[in-house]
Backbone as a chain_set.jsonl record, in Angstrom:
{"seq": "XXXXXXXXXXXXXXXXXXXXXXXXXXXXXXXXXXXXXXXXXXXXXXXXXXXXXXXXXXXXXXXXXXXXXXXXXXXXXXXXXXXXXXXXXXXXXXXXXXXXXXXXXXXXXXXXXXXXXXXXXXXXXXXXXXXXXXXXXXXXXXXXXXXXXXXXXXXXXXXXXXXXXXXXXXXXXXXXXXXXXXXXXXXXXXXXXXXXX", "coords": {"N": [[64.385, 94.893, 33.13], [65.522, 92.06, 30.575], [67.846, 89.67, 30.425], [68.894, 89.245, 27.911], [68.434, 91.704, 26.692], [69.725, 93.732, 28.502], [72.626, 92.708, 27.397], [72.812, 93.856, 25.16], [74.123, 95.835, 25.026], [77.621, 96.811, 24.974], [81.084, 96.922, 25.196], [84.554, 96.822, 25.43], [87.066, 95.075, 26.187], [90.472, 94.186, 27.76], [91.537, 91.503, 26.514], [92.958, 89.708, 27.711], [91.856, 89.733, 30.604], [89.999, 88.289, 30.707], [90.376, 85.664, 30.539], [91.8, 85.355, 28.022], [94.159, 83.638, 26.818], [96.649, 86.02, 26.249], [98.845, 87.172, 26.935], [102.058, 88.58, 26.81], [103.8, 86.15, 28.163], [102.283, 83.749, 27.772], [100.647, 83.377, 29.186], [97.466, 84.822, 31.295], [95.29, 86.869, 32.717], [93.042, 86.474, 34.387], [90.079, 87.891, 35.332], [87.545, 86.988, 38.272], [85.125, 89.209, 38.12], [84.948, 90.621, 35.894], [85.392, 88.556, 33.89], [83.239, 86.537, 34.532], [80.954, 87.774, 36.162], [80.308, 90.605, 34.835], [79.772, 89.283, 31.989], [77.094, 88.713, 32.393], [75.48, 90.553, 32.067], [76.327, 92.256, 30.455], [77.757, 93.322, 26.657], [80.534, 91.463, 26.487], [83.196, 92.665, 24.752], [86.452, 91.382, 23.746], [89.462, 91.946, 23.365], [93.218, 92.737, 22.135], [95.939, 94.234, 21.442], [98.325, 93.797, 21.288], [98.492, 91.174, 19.997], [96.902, 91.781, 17.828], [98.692, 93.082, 16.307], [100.112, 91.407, 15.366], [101.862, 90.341, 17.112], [103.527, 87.211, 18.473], [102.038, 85.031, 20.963], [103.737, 83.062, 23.037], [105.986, 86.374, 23.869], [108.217, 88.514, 22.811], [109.189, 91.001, 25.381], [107.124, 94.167, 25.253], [108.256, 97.872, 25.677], [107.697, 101.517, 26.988], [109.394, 103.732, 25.789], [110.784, 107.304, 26.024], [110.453, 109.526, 23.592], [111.37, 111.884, 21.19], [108.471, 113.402, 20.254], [106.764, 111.933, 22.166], [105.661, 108.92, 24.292], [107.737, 105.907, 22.519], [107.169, 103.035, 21.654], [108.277, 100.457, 22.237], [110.356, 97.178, 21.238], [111.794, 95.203, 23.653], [114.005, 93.439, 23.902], [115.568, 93.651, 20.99], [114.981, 95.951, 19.992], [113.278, 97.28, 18.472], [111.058, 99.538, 16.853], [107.45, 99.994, 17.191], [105.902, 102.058, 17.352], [104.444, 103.248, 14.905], [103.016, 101.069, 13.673], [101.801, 100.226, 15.463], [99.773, 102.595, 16.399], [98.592, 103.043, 13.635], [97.383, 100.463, 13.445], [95.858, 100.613, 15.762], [94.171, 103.079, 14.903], [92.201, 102.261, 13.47], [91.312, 99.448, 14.474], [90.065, 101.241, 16.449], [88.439, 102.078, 14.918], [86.942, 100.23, 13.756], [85.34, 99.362, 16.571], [83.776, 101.27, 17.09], [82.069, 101.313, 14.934], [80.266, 98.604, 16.017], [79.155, 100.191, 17.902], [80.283, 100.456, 20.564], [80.261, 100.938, 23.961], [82.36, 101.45, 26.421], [85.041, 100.824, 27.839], [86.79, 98.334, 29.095], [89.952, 98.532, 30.672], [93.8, 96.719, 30.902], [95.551, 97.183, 33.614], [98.97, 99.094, 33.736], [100.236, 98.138, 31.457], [101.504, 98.456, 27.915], [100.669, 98.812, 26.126], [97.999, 98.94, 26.613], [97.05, 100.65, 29.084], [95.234, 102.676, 31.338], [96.854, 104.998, 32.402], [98.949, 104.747, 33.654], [101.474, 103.274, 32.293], [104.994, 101.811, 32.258], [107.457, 104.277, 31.713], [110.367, 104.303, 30.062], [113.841, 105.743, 30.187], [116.229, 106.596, 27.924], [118.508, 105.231, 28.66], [117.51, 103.055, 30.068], [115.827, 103.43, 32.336], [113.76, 104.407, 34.705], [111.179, 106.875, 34.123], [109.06, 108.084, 34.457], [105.703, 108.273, 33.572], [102.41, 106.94, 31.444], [99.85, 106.717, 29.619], [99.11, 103.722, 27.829], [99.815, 102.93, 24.72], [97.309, 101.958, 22.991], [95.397, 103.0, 23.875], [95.59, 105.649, 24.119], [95.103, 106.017, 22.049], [92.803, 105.25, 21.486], [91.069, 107.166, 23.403], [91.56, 109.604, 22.064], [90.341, 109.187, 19.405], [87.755, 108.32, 20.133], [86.032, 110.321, 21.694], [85.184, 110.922, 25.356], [84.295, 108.408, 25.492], [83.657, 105.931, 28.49], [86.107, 104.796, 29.997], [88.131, 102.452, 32.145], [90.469, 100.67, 34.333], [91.387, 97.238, 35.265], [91.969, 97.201, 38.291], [90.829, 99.891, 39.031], [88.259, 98.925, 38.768], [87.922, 97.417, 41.221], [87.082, 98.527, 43.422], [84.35, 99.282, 44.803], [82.606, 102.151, 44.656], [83.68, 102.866, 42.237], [83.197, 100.877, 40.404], [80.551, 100.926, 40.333], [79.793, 103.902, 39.539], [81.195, 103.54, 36.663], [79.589, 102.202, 35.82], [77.309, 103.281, 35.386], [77.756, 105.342, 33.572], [78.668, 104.115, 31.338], [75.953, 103.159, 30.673], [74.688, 105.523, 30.592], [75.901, 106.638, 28.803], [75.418, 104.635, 26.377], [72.83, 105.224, 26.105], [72.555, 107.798, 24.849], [74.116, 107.819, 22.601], [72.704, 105.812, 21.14], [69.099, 106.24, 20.79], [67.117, 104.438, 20.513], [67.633, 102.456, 22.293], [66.57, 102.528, 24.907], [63.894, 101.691, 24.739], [64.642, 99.283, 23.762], [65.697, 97.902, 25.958], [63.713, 98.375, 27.257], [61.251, 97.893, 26.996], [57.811, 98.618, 26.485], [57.662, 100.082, 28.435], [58.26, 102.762, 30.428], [61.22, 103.784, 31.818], [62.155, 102.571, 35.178], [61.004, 105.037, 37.769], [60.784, 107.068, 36.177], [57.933, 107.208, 35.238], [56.762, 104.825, 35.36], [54.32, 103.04, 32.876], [53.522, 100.603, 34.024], [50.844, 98.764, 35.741]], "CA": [[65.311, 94.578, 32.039], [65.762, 91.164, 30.927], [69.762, 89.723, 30.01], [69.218, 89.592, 26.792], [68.437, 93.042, 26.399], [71.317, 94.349, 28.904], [73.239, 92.262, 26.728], [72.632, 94.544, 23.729], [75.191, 97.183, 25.249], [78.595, 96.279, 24.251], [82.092, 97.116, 25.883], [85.385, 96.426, 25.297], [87.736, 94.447, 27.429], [91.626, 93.74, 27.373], [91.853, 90.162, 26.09], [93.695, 88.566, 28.931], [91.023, 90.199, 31.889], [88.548, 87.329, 30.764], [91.007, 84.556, 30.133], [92.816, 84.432, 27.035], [95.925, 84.118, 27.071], [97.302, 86.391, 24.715], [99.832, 87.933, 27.532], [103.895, 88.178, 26.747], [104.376, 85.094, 29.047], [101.456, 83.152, 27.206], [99.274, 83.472, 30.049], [96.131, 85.948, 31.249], [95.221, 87.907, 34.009], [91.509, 86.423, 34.273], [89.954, 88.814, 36.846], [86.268, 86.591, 37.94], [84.543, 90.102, 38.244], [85.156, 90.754, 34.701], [85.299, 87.415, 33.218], [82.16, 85.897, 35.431], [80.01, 88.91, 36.214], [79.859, 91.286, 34.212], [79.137, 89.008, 30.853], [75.351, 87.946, 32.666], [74.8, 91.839, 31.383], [76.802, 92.772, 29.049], [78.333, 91.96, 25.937], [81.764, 91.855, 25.974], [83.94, 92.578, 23.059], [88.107, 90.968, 23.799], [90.187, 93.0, 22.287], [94.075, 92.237, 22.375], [96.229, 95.097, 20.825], [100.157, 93.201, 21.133], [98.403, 90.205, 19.253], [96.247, 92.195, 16.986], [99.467, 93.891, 15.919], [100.659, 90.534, 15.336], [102.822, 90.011, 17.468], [103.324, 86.224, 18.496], [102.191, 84.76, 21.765], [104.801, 84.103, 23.63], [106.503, 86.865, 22.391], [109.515, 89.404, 23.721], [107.974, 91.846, 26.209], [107.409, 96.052, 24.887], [108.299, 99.254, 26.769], [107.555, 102.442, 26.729], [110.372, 104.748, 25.826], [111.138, 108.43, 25.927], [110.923, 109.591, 22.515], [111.047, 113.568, 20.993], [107.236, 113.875, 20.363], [106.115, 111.386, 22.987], [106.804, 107.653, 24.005], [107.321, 105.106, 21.442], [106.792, 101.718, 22.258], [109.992, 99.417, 21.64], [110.6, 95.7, 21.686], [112.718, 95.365, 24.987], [115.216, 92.809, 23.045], [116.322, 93.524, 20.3], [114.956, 97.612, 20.308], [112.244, 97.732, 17.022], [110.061, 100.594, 17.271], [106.634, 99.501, 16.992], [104.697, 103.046, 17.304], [103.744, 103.912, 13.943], [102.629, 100.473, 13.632], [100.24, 100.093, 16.887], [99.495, 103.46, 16.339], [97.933, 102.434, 12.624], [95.987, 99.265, 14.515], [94.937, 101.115, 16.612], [93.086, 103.478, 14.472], [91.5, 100.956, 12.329], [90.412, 99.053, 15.2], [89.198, 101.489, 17.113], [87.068, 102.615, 13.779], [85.575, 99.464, 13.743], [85.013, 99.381, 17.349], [83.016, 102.851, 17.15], [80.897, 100.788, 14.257], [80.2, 98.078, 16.739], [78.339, 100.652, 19.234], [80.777, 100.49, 21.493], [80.102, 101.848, 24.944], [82.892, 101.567, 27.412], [86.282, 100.243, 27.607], [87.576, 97.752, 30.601], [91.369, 97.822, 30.354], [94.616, 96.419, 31.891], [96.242, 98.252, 33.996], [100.566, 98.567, 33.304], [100.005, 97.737, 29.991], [102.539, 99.222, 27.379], [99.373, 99.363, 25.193], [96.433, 99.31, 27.094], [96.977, 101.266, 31.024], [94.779, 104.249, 31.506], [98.028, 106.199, 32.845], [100.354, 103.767, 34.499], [102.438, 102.142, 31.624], [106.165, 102.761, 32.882], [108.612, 104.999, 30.725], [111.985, 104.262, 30.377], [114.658, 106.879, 29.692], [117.393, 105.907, 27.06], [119.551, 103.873, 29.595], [116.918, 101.592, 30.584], [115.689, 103.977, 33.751], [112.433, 104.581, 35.398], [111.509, 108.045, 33.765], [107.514, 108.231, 34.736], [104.249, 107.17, 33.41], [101.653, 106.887, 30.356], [99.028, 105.78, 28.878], [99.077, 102.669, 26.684], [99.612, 103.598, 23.214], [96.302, 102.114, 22.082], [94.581, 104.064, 25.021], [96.147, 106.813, 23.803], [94.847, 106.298, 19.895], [91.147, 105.077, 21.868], [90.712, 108.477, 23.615], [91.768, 110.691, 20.82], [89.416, 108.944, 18.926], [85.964, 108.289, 21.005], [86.121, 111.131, 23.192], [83.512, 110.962, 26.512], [83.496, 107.139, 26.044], [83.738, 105.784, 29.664], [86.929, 103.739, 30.796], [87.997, 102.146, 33.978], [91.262, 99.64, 34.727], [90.804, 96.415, 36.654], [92.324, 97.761, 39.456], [89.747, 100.844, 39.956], [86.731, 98.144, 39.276], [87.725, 96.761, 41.877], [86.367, 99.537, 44.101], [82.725, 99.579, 44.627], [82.305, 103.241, 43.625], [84.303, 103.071, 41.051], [82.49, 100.019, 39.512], [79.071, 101.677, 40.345], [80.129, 105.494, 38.474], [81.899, 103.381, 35.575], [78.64, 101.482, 34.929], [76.331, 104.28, 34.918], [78.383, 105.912, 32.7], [78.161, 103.244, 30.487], [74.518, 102.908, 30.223], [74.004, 106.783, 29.922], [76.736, 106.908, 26.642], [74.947, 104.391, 25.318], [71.166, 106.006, 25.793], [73.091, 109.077, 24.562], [74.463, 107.696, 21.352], [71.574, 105.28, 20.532], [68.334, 107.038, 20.988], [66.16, 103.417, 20.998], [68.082, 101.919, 23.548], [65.807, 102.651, 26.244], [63.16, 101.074, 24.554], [64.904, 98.002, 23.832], [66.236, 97.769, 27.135], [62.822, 98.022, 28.796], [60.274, 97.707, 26.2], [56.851, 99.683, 25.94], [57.237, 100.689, 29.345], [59.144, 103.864, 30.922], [62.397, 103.253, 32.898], [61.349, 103.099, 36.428], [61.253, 106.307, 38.361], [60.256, 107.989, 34.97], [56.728, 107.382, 35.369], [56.252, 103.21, 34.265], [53.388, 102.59, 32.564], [53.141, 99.233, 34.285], [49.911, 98.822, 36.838]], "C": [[65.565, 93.077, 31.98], [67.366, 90.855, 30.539], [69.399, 89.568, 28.672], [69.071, 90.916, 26.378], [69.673, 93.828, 26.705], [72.346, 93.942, 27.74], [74.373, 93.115, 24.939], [74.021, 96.15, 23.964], [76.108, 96.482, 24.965], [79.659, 97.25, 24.654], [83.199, 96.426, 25.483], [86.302, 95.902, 26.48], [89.544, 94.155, 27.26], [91.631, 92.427, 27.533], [92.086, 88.891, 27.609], [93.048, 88.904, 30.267], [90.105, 88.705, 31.907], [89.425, 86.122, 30.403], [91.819, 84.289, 29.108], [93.852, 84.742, 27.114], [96.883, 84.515, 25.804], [98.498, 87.4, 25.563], [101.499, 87.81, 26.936], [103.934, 87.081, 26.83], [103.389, 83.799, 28.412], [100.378, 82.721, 27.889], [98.038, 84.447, 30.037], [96.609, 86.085, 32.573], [93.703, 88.034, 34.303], [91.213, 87.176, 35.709], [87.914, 88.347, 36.945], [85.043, 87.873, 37.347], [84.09, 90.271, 36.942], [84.656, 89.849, 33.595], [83.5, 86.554, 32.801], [80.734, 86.365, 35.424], [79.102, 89.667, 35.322], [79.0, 90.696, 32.309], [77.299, 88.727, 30.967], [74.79, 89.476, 32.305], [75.047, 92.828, 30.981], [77.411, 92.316, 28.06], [79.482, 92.332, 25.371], [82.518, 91.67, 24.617], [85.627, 92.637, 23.153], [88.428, 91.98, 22.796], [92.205, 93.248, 22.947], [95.575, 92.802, 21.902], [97.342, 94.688, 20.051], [99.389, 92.122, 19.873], [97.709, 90.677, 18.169], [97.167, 92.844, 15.862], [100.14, 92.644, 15.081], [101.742, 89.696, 15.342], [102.534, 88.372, 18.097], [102.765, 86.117, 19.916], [102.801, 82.716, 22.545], [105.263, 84.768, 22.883], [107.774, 88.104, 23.371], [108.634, 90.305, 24.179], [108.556, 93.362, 25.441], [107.549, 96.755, 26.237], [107.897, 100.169, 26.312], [108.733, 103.46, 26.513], [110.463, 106.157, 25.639], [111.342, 108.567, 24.187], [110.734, 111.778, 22.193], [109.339, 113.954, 21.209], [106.105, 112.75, 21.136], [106.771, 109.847, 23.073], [106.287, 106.964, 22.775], [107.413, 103.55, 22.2], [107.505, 100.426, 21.04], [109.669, 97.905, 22.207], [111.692, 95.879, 22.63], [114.032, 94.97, 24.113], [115.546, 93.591, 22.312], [115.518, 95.318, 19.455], [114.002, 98.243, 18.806], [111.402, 98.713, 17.661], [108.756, 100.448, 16.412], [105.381, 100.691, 16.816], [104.124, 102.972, 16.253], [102.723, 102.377, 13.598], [101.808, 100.119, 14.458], [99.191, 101.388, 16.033], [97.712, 103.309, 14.558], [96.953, 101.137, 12.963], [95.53, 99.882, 15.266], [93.604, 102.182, 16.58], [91.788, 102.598, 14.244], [90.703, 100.191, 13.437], [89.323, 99.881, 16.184], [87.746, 102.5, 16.419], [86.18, 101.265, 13.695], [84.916, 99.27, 15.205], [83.569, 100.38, 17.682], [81.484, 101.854, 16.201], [80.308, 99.704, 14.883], [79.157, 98.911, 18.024], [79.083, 100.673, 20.358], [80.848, 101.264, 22.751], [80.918, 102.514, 26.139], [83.86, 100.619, 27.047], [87.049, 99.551, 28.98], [89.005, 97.404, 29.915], [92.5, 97.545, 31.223], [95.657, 97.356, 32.234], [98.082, 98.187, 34.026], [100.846, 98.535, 32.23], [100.809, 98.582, 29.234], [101.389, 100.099, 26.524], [97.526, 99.881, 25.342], [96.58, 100.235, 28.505], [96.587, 102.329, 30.222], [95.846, 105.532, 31.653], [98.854, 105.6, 33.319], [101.173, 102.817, 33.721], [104.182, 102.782, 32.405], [106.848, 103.181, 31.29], [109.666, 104.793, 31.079], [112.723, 105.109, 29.747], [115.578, 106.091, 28.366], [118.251, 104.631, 27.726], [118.958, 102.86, 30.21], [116.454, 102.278, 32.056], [114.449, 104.63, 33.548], [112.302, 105.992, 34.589], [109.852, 108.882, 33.735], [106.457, 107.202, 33.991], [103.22, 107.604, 32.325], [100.798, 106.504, 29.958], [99.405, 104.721, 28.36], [98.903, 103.394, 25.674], [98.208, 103.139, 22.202], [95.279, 102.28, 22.839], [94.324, 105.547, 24.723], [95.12, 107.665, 22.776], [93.247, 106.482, 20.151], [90.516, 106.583, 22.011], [90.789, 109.958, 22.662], [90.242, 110.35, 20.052], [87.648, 108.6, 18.827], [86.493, 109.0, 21.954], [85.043, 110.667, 23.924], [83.844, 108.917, 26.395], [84.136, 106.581, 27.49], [85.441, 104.479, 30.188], [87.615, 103.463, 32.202], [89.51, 101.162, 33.395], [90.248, 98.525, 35.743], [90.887, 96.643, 37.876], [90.935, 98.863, 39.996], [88.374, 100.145, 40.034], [86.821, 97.462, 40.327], [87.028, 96.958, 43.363], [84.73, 99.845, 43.573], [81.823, 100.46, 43.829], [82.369, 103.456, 43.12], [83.578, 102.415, 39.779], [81.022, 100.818, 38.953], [79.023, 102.461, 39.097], [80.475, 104.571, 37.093], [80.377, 102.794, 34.266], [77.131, 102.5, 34.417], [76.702, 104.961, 33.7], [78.367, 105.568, 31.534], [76.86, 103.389, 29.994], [73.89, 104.48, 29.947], [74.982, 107.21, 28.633], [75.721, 105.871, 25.923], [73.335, 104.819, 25.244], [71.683, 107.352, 24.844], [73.578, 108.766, 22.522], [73.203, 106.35, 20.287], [70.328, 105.035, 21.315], [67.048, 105.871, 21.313], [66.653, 102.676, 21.357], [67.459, 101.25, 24.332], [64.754, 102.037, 25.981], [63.438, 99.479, 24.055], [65.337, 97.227, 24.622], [64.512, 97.697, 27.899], [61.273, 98.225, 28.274], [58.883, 98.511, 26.001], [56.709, 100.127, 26.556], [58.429, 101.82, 29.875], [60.126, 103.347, 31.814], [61.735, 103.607, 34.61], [62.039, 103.974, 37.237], [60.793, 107.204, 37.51], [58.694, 107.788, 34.723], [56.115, 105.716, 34.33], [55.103, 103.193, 34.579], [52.489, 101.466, 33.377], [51.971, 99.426, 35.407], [50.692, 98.307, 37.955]], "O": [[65.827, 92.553, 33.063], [68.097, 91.83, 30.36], [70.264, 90.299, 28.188], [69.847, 91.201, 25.466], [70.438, 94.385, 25.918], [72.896, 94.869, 27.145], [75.407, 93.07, 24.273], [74.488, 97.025, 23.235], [75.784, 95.345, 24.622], [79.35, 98.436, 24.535], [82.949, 95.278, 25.115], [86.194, 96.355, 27.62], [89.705, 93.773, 26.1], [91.727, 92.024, 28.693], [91.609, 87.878, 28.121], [93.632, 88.39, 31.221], [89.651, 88.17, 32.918], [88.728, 85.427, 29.664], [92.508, 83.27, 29.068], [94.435, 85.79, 27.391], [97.493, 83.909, 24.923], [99.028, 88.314, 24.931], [101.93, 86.685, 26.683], [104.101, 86.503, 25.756], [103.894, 82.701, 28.646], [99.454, 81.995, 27.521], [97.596, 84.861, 28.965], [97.582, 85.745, 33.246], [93.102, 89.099, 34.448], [91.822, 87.111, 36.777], [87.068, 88.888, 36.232], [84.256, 87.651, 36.427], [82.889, 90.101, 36.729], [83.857, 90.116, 32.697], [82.892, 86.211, 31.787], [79.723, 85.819, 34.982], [77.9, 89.59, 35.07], [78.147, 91.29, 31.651], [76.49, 88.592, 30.049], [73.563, 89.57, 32.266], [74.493, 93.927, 30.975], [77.766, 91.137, 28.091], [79.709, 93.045, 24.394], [82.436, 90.811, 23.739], [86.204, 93.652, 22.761], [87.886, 92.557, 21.853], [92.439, 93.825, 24.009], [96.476, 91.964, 21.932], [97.562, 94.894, 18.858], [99.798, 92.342, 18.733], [97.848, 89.887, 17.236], [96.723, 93.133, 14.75], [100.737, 92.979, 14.058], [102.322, 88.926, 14.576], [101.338, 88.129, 18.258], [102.914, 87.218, 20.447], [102.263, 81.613, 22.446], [105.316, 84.55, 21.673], [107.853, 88.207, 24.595], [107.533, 90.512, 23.667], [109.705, 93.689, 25.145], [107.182, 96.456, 27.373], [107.583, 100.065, 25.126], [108.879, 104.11, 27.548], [109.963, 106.281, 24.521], [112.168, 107.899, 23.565], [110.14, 112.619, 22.867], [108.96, 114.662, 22.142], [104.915, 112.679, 20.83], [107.759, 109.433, 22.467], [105.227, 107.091, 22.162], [107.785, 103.32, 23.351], [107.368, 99.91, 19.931], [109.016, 97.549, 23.188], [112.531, 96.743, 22.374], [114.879, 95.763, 23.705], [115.973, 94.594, 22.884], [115.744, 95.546, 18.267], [114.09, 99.357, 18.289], [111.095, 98.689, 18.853], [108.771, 100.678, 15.202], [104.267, 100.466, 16.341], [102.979, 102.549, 16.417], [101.577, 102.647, 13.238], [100.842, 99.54, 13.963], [98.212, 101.191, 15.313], [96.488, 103.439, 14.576], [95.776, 101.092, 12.604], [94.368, 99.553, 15.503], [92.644, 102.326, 17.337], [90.719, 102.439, 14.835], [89.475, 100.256, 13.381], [88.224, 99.496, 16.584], [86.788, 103.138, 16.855], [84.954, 101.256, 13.588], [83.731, 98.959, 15.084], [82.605, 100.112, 18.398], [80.329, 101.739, 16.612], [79.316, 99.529, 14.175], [78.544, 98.287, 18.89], [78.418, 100.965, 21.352], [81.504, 102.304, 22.688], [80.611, 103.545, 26.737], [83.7, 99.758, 26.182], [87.765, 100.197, 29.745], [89.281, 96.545, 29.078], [92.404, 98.031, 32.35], [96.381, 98.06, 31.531], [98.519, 97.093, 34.382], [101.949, 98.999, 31.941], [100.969, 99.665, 29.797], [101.214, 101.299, 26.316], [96.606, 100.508, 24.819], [95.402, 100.352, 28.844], [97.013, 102.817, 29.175], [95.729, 106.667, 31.191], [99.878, 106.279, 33.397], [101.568, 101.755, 34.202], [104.394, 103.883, 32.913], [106.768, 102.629, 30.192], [110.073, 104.996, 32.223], [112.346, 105.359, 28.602], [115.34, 104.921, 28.066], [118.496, 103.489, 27.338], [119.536, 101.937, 30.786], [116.755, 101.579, 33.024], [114.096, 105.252, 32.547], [113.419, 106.42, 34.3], [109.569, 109.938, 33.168], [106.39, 105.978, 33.872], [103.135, 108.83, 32.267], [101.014, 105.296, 29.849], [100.631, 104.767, 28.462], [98.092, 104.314, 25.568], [97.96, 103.628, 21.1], [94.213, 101.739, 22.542], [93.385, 106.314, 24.935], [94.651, 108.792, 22.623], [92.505, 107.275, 19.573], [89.772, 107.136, 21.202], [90.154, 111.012, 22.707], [89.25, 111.077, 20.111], [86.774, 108.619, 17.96], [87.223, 108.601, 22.861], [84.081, 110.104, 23.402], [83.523, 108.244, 27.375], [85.328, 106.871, 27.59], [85.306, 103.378, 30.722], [87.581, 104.226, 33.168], [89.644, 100.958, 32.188], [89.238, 98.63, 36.438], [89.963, 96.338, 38.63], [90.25, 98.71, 41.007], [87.506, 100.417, 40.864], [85.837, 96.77, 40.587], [86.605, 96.121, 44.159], [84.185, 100.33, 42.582], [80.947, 100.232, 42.995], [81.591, 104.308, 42.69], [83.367, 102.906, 38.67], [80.59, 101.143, 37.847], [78.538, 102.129, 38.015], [79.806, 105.049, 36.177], [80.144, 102.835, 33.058], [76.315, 102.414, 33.499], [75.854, 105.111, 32.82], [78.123, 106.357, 30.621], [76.707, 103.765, 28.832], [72.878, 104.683, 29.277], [74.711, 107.988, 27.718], [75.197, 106.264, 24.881], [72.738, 104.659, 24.18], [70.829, 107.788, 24.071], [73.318, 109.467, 21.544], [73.072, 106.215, 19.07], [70.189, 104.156, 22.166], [66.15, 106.144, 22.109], [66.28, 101.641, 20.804], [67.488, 100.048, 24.596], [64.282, 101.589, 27.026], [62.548, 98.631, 23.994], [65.473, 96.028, 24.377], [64.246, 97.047, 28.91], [60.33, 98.615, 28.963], [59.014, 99.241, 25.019], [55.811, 100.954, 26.394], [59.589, 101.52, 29.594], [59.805, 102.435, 32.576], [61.089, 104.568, 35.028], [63.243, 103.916, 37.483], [60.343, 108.237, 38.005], [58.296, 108.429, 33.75], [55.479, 105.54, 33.291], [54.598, 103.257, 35.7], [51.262, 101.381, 33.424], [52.195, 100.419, 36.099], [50.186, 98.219, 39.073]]}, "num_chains": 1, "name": "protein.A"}
């Protein structure tokens, strides 16, 4: 395989993993692995949900709150309820994402909007009350079932990285059928019987 080919797969990333600083605080959370690594063979696609929503950076930090038919996701300050509005970005983007080829999703973990399962919930009074997805984790998985995601935290585990990346590269043989031939050109993947002398 050469890198431009790997290249041709395409993944999503939470914004502030690879440097930008589109965090609350107006920083990131560059993680090298992520940032460094993984772009020499693949091709990442930032993606930034709070700022996409357009919210400012800096900007007042969200929670997750207890709501009747699940949490909603409040400005801490001054207590706006932002669901129906993520919720609506979050389609939309993750329809164009889907048109993009998108194969896999690296996101941050905590995240009001992005954590796999660990955003915190707060009760009415401002109290611990468990744990959630990110609300545009939430909208992702509803919407691309099977596609493969990981936190930074579990890439940071060997096996985890390993399984996440296979996973990857067999959704996208799975959803585009000349892949494998653009990935490794007139010859068979090796172990599958390459052509090559």
């Amino acid at each position: 395989m050469t890198r431009d080919r790997d290249r041709s797969i395409r993944i999503g990333v939470s914004a502030c993993l690879i440097g930008e600083r589109v965090r609350y605080d107006g920083g990131h959370k560059r993680t090298p692995l992520i940032a460094d690594v993984l772009p020499r063979f693949l091709c990442l696609v930032p993606c930034c949900p709070e700022v996409g929503l357009g919210l400012g950076t800096p900007r007042n930090t969200l929670d997750l709150v207890e709501g009747t038919t699940g949490p909603r996701l409040v400005m801490t300050e001054h207590g706006k309820d932002y669901t129906q509005d993520m919720e609506r970005w979050a389609s939309a983007k993750v329809e164009e994402l889907k048109r993009q080829g998108l194969c896999g999703f690296i996101l941050k973990s905590k995240s009001p909007s992005c954590a796999l399962a660990d955003a915190r919930v707060l009760d009415h009074e401002g109290r611990p009350a468990g744990f959630h997805p990110g609300l545009f984790t939430a909208v992702l998985r509803r919407a691309h079932s099977g596609l493969p995601l990981i936190d930074e935290v579990e890439l940071r585990n060997p096996e985890s990285l390993f399984i996440f990346l296979e996973r990857v590269l067999d959704f996208a043989l799975h959803s585009r059928p000349s892949l494998e031939a653009e990935l490794w050109g007139e010859t068979t993947r090796p172990g599958r019987g390459s052509t090559e002398p």
